[in-house]
TIZAZA-777384 format. One record per residue: residue number from 0; residue in three letters; x, y, z of N, C-alpha, C, O in turn. Coordinates in nm, 3 decimals. Layout:
BEGIN
<node k="NUM" r="ala" n_u="X" n_v="Y" n_w="Z" ca_u="X" ca_v="Y" ca_w="Z" c_u="X" c_v="Y" c_w="Z" o_u="X" o_v="Y" o_w="Z"/>
...
// end
This chain:
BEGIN
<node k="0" r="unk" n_u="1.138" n_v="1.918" n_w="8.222" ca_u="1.094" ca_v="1.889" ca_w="8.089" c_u="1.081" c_v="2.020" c_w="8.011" o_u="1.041" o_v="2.125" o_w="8.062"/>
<node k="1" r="unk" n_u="1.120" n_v="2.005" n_w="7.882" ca_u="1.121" ca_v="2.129" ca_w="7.787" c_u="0.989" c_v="2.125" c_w="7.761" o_u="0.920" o_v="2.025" o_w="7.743"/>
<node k="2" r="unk" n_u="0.941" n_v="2.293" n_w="7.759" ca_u="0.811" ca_v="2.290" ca_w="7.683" c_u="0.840" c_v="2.271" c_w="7.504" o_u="0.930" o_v="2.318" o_w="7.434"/>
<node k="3" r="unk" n_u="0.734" n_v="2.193" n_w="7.473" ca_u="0.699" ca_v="2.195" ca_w="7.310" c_u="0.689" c_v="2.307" c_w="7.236" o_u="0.633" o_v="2.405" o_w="7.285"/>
<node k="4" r="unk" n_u="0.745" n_v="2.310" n_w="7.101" ca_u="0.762" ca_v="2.438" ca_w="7.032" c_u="0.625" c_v="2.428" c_w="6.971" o_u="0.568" o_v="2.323" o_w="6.940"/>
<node k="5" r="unk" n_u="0.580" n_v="2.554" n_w="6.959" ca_u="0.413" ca_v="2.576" ca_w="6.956" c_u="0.391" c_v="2.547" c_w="6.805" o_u="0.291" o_v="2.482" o_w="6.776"/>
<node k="6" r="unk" n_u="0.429" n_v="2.565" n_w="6.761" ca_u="0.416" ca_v="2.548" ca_w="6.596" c_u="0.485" c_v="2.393" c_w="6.483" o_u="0.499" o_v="2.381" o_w="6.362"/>
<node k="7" r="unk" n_u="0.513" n_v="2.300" n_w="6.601" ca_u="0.583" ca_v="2.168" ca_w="6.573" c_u="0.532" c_v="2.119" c_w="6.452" o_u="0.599" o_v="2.078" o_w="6.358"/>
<node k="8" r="unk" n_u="0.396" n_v="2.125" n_w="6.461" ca_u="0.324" ca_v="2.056" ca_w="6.355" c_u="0.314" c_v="2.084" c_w="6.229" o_u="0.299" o_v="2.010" o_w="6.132"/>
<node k="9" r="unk" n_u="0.324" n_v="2.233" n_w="6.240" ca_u="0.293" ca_v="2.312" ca_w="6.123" c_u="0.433" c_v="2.305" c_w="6.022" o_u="0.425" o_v="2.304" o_w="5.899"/>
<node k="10" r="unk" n_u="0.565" n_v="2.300" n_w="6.100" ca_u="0.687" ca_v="2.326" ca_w="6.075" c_u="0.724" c_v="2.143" c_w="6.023" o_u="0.778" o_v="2.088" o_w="5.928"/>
<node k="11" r="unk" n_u="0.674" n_v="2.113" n_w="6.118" ca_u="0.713" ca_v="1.898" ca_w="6.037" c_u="0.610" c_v="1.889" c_w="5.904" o_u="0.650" o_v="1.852" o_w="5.793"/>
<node k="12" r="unk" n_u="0.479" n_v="1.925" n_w="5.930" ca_u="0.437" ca_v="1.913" ca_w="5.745" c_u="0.470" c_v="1.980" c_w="5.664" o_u="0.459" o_v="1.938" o_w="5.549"/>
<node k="13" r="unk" n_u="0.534" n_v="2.131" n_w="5.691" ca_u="0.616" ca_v="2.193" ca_w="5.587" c_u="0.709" c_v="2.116" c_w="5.500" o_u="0.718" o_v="2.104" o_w="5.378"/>
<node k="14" r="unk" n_u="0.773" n_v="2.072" n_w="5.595" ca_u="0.908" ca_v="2.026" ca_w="5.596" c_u="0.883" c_v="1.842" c_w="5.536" o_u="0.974" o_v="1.783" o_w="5.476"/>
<node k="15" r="unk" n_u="0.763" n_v="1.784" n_w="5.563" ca_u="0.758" ca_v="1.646" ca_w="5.533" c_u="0.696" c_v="1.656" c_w="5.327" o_u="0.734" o_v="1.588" o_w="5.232"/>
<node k="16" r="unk" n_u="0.582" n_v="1.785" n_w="5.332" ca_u="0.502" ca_v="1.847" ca_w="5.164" c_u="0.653" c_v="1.883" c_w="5.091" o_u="0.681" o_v="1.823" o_w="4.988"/>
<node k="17" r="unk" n_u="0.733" n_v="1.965" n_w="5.139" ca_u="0.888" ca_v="1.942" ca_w="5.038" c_u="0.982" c_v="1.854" c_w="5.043" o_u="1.081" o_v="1.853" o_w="4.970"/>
<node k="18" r="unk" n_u="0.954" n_v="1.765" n_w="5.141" ca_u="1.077" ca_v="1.628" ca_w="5.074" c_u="0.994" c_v="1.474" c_w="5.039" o_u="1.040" o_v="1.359" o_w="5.041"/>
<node k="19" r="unk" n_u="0.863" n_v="1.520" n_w="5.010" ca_u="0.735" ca_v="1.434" ca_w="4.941" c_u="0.828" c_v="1.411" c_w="4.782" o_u="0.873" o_v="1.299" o_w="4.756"/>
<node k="20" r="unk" n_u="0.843" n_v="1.499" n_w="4.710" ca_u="0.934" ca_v="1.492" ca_w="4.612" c_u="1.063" c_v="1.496" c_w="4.613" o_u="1.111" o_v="1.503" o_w="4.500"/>
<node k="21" r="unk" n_u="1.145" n_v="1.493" n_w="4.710" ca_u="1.258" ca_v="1.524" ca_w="4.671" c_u="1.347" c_v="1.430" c_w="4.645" o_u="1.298" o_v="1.327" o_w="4.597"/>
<node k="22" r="unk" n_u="1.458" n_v="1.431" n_w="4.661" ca_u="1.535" ca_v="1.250" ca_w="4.575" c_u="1.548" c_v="1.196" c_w="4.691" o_u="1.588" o_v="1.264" o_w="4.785"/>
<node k="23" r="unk" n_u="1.512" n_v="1.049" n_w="4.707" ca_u="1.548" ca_v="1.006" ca_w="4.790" c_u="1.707" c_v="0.917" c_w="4.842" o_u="1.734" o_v="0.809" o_w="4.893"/>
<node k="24" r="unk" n_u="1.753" n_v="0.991" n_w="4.813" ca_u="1.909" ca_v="0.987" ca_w="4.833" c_u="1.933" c_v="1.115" c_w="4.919" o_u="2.034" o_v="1.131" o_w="4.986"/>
<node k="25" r="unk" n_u="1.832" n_v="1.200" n_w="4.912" ca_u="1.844" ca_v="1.337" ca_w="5.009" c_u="1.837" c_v="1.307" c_w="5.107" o_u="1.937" o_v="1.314" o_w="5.178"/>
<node k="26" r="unk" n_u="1.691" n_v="1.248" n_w="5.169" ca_u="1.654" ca_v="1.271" ca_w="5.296" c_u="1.578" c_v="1.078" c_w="5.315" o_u="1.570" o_v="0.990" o_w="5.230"/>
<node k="27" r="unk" n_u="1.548" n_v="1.077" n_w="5.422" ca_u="1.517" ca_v="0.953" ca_w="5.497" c_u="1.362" c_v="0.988" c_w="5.467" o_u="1.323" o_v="0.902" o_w="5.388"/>
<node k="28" r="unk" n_u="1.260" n_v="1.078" n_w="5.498" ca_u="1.093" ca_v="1.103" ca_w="5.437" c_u="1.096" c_v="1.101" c_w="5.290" o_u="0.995" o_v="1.050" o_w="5.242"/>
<node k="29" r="unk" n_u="1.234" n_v="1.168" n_w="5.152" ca_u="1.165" ca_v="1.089" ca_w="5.058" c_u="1.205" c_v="0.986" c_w="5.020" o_u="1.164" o_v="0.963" o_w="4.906"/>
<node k="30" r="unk" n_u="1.283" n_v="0.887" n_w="5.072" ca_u="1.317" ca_v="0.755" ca_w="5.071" c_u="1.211" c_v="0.709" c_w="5.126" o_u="1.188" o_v="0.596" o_w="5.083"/>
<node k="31" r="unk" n_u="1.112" n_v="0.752" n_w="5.223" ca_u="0.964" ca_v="0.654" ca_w="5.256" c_u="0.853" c_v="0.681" c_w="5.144" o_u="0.766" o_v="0.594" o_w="5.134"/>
<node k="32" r="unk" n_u="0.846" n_v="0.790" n_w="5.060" ca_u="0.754" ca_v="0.828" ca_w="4.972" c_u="0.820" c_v="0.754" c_w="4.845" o_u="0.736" o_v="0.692" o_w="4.780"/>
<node k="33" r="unk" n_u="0.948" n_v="0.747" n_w="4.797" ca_u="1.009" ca_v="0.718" ca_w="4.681" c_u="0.956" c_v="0.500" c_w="4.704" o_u="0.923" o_v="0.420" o_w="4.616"/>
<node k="34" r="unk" n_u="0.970" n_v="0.482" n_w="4.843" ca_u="0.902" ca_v="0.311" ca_w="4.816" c_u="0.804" c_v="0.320" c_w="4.879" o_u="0.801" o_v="0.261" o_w="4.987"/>
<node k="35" r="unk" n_u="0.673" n_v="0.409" n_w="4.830" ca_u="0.586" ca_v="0.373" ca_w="4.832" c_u="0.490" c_v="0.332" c_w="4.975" o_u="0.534" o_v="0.258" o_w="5.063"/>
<node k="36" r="unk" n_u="0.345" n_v="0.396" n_w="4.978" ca_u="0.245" ca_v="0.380" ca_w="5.087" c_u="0.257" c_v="0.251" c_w="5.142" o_u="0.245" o_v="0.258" o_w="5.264"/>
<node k="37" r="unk" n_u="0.274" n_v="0.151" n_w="5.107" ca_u="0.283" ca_v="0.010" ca_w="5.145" c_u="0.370" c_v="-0.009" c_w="5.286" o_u="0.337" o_v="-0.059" o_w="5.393"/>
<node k="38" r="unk" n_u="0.538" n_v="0.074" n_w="5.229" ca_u="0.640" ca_v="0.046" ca_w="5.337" c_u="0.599" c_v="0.184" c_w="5.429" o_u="0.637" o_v="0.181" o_w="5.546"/>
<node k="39" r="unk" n_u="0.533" n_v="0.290" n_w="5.390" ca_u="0.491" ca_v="0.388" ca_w="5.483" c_u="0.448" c_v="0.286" c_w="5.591" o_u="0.514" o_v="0.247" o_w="5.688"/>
<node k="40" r="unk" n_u="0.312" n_v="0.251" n_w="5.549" ca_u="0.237" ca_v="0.164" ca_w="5.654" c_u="0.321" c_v="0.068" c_w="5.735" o_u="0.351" o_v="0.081" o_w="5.854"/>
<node k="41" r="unk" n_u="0.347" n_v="-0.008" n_w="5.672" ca_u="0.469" ca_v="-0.125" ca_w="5.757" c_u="0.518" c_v="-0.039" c_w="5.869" o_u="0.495" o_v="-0.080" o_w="5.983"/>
<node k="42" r="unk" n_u="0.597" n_v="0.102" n_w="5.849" ca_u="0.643" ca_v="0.172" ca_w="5.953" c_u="0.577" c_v="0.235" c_w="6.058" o_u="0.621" o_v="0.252" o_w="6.172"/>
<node k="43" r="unk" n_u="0.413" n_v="0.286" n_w="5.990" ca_u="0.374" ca_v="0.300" ca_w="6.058" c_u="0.315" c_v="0.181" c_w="6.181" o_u="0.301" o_v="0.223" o_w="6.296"/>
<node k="44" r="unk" n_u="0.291" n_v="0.068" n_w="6.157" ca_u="0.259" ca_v="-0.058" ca_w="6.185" c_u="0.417" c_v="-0.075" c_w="6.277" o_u="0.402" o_v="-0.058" o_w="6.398"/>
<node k="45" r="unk" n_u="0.523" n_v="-0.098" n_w="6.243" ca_u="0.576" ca_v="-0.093" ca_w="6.370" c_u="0.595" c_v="-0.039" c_w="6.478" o_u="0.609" o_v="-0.089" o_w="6.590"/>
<node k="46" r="unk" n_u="0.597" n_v="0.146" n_w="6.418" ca_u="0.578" ca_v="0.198" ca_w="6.514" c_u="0.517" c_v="0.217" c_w="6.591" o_u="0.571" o_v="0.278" o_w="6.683"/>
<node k="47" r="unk" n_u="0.370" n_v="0.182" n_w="6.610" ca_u="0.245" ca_v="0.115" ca_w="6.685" c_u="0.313" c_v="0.044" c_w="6.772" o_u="0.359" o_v="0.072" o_w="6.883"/>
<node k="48" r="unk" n_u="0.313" n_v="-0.090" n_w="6.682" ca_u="0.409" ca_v="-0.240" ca_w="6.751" c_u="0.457" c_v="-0.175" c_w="6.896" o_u="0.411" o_v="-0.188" o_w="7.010"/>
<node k="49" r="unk" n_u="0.555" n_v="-0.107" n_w="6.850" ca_u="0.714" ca_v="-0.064" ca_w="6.931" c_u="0.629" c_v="0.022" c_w="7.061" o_u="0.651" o_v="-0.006" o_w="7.179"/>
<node k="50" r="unk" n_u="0.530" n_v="0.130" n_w="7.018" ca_u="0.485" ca_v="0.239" ca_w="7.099" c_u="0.436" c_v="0.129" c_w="7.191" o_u="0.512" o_v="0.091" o_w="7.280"/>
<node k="51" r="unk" n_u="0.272" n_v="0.055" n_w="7.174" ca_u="0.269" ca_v="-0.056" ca_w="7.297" c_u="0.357" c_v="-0.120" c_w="7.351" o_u="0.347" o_v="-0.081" o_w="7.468"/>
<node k="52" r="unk" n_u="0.450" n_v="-0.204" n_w="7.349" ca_u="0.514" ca_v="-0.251" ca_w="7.412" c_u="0.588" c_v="-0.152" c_w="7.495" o_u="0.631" o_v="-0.203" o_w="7.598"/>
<node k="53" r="unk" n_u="0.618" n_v="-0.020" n_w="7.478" ca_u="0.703" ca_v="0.062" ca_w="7.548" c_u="0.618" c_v="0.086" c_w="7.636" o_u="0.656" o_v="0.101" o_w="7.753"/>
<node k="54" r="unk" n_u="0.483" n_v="0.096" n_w="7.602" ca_u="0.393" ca_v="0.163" ca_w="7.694" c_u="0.331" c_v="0.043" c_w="7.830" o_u="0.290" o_v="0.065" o_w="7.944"/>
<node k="55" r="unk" n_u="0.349" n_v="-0.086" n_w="7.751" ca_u="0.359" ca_v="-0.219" ca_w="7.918" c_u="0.466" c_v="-0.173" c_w="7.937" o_u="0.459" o_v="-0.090" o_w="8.028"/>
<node k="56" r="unk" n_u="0.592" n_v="-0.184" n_w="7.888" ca_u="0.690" ca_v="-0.144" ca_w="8.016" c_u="0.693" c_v="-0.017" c_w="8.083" o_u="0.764" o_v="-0.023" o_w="8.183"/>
<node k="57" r="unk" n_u="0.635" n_v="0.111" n_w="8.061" ca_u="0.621" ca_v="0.211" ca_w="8.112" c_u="0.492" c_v="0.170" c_w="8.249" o_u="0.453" o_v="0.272" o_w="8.305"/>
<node k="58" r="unk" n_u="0.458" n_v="0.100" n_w="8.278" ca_u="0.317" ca_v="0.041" ca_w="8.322" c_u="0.392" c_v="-0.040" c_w="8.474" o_u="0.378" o_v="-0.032" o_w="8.596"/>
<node k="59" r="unk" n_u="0.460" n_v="-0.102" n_w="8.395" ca_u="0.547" ca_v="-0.172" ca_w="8.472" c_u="0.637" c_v="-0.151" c_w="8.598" o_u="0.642" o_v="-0.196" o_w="8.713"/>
<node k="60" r="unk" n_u="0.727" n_v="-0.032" n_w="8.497" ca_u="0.856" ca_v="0.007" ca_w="8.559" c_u="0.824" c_v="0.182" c_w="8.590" o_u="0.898" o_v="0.257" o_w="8.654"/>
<node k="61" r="unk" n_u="0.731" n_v="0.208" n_w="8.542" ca_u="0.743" ca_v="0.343" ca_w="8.601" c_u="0.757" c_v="0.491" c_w="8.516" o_u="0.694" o_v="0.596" o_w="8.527"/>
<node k="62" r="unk" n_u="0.896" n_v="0.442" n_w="8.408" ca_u="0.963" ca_v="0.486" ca_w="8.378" c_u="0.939" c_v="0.536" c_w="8.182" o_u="0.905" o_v="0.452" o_w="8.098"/>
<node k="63" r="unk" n_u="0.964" n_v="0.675" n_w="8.150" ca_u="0.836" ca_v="0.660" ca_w="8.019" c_u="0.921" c_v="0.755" c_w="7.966" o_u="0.858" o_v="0.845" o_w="7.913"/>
<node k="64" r="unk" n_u="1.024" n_v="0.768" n_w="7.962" ca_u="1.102" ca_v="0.822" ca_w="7.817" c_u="1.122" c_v="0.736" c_w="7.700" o_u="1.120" o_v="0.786" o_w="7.588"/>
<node k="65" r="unk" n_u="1.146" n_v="0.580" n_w="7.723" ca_u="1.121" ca_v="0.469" ca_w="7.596" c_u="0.982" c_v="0.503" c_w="7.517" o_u="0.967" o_v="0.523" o_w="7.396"/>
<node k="66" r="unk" n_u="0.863" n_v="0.505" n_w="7.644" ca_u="0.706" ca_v="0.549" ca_w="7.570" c_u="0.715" c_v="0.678" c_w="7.512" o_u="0.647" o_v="0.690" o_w="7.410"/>
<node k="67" r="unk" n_u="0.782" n_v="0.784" n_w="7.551" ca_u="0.755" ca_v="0.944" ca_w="7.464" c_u="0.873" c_v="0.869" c_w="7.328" o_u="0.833" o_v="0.866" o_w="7.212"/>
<node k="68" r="unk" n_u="0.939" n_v="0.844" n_w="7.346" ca_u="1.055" ca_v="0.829" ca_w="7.245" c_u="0.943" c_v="0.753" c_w="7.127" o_u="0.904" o_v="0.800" o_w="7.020"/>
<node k="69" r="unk" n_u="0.909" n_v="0.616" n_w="7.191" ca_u="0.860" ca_v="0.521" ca_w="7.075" c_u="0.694" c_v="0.625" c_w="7.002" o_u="0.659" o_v="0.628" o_w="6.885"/>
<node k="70" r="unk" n_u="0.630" n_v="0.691" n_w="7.116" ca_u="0.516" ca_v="0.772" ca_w="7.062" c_u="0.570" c_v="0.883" c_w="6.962" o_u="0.483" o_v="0.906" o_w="6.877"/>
<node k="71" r="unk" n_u="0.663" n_v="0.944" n_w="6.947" ca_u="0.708" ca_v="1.059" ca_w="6.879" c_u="0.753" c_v="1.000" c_w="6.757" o_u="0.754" o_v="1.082" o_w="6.665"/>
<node k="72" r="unk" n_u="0.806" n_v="0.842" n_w="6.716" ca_u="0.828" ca_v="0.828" ca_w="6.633" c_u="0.707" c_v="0.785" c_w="6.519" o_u="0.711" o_v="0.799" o_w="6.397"/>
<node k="73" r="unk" n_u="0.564" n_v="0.712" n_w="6.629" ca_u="0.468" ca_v="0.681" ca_w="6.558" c_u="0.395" c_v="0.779" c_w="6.512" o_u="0.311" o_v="0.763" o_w="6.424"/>
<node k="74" r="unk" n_u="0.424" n_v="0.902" n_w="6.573" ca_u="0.302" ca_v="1.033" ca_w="6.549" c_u="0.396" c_v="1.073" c_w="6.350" o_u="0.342" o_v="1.083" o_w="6.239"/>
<node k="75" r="unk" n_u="0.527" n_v="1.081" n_w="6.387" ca_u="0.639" ca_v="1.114" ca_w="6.326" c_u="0.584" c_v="1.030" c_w="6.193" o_u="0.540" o_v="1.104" o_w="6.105"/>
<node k="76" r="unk" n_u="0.580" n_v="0.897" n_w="6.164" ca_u="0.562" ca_v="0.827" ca_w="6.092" c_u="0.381" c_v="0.811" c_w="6.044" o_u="0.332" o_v="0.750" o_w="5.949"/>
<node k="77" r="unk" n_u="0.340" n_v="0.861" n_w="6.109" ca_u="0.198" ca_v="0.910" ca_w="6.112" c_u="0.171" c_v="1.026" c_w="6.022" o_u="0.081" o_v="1.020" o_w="5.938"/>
<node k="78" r="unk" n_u="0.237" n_v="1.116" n_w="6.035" ca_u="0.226" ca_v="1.196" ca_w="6.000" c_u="0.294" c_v="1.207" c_w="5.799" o_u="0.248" o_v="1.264" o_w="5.700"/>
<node k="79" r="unk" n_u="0.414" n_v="1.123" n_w="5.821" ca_u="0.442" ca_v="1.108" ca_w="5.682" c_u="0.307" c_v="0.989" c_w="5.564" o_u="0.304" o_v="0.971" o_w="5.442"/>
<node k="80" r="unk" n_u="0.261" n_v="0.961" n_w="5.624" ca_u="0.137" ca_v="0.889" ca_w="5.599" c_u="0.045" c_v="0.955" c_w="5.567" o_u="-0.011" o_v="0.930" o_w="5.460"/>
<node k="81" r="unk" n_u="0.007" n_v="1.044" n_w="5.635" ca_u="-0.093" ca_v="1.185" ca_w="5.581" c_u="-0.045" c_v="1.239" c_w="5.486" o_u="-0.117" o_v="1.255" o_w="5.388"/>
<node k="82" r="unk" n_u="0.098" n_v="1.286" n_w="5.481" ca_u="0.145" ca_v="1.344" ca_w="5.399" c_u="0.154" c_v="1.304" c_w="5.207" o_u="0.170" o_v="1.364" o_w="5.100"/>
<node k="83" r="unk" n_u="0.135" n_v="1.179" n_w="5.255" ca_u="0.188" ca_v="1.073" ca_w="5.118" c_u="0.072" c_v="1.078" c_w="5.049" o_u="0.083" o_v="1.073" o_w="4.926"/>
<node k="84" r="unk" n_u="-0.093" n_v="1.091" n_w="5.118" ca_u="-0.183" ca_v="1.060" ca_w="5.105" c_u="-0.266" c_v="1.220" c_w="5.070" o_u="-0.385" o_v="1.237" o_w="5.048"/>
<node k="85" r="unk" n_u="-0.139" n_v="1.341" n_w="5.077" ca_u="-0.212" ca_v="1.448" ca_w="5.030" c_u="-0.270" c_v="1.547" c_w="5.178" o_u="-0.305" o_v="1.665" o_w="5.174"/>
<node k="86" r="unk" n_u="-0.266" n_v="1.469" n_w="5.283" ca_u="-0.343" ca_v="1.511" ca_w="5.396" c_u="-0.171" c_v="1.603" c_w="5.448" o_u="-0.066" o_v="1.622" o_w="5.387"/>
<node k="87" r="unk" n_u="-0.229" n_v="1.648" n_w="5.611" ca_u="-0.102" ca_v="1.685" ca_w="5.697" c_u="-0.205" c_v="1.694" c_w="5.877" o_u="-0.311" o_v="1.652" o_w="5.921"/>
<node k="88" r="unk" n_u="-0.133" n_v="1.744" n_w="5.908" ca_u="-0.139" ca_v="1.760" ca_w="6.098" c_u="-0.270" c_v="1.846" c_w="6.080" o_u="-0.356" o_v="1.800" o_w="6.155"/>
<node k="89" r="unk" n_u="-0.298" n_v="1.910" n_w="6.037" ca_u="-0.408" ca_v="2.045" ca_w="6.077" c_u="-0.545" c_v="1.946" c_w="6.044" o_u="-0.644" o_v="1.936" o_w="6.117"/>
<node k="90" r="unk" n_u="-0.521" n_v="1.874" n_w="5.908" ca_u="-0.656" ca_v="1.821" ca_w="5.931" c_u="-0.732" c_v="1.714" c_w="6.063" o_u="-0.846" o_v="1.701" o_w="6.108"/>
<node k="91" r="unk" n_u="-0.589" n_v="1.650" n_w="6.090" ca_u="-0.651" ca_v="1.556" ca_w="6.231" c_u="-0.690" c_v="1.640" c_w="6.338" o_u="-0.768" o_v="1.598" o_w="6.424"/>
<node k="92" r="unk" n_u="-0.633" n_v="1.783" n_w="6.342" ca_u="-0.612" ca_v="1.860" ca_w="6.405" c_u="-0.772" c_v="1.963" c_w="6.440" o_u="-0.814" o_v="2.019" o_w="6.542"/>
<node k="93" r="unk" n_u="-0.839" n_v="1.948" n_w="6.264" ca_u="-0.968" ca_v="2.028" ca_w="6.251" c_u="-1.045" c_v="1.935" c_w="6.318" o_u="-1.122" o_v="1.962" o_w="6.411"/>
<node k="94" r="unk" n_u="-1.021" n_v="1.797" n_w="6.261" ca_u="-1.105" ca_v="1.652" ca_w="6.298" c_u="-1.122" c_v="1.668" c_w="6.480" o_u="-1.227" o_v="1.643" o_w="6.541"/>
<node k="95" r="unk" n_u="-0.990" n_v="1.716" n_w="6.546" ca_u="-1.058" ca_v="1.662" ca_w="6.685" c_u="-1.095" c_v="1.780" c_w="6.776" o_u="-1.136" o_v="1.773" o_w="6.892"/>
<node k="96" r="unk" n_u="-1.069" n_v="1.917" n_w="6.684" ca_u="-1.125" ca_v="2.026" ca_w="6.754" c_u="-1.297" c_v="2.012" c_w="6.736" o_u="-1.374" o_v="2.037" o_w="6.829"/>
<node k="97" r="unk" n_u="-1.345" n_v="1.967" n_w="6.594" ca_u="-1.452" ca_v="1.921" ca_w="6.582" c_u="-1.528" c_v="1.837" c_w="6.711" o_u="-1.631" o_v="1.870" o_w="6.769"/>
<node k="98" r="unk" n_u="-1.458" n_v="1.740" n_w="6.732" ca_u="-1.499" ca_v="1.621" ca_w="6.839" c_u="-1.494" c_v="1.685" c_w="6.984" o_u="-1.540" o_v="1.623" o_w="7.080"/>
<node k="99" r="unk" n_u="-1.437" n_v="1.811" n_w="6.998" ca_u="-1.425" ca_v="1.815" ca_w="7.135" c_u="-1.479" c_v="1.840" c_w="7.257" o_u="-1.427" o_v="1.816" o_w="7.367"/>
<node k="100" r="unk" n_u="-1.591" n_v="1.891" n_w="7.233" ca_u="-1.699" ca_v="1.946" ca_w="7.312" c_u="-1.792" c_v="1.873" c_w="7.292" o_u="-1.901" o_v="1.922" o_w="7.321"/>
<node k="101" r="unk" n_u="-1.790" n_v="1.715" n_w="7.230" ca_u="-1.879" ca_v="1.633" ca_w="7.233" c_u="-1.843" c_v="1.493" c_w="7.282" o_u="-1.725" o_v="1.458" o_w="7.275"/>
<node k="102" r="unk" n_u="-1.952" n_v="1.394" n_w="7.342" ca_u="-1.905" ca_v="1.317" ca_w="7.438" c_u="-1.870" c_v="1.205" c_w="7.322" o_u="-1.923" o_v="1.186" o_w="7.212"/>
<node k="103" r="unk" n_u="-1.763" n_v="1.137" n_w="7.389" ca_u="-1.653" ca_v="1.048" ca_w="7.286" c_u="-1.774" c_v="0.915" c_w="7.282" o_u="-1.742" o_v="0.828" o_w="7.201"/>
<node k="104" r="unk" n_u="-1.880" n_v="0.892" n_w="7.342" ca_u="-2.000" ca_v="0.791" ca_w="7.329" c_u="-2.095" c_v="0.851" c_w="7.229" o_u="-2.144" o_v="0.775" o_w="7.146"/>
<node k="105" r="unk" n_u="-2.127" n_v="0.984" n_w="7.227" ca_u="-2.187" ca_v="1.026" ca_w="7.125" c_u="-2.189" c_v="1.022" c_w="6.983" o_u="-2.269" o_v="0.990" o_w="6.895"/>
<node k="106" r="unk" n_u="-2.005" n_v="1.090" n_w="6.996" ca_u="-1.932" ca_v="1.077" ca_w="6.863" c_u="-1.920" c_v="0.973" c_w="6.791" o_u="-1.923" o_v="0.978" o_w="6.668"/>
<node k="107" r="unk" n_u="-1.902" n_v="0.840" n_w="6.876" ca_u="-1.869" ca_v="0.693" ca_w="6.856" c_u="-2.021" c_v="0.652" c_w="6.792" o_u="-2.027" o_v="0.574" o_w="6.697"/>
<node k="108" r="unk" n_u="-2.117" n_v="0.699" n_w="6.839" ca_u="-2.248" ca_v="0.630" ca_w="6.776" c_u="-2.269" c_v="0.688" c_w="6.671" o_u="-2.330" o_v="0.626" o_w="6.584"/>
<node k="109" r="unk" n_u="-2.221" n_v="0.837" n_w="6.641" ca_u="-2.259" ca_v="0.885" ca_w="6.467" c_u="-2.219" c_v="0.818" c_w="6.384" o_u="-2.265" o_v="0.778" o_w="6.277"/>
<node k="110" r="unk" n_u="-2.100" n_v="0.800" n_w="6.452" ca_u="-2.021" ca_v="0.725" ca_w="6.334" c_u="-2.030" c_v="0.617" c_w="6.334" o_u="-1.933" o_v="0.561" o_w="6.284"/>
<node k="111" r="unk" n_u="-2.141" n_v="0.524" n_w="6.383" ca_u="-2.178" ca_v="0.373" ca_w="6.364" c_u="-2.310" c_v="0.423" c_w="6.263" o_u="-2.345" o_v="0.352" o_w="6.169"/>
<node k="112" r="unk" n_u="-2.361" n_v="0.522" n_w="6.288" ca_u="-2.487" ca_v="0.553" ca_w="6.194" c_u="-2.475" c_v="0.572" c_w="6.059" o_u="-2.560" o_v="0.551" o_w="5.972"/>
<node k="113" r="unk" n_u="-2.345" n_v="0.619" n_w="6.046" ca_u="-2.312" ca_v="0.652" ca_w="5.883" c_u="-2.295" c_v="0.540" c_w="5.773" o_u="-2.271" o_v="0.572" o_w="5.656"/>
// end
């Protein structure tokens, strides 16, 4: 397995904040921004869909390049979602360096308190 290029994230919201505008006849991200948060979601919503089901058959059979494939597209489509919305990777990114040294039962009850 290849290691991950260290800076993936930083380099896909670059790259997702300049084709937020660009024509969508250019590229396939501003053809998801040009129709709108609605069909973002839908995609993101399948790609969910698609990621579980890959992930019972990874459960199943063993076998989990369908699950990295279908997860990379939801993070992928995830991420143009942040993007649409003004956000990018670093903030989920501040969000769970925040959370990390605290117990995920802890965290879970602040945030029933708020």
């Amino acid at each position: 397995m290849s290691e991950p290029q260290p800076n993936i994230l930083e380099a896909l919201d670059a790259i997702l904040a300049e084709r937020r505008n660009a024509s969508p006849e250019s590229s396939y991200v501003a053809s998801l921004h040009a129709r709108g948060l609605n069909k973002i979601l839908e995609k993101v919503g399948e790609e969910c869909t698609e990621t579980l089901i890959a992930a019972k058959d990874a459960a199943s059979t063993g076998e989990h390049r369908e699950l990295i494939s279908e997860t990379a597209d939801l993070w992928f489509h995830t991420l143009v979602m942040l993007s649409h919305l003004g956000e990018n990777a670093d903030a989920v990114l501040t969000e769970l360096a925040r959370r990390f040294n605290t117990s995920g039962l802890v965290e879970k009850a602040s945030r029933d308190k708020q």
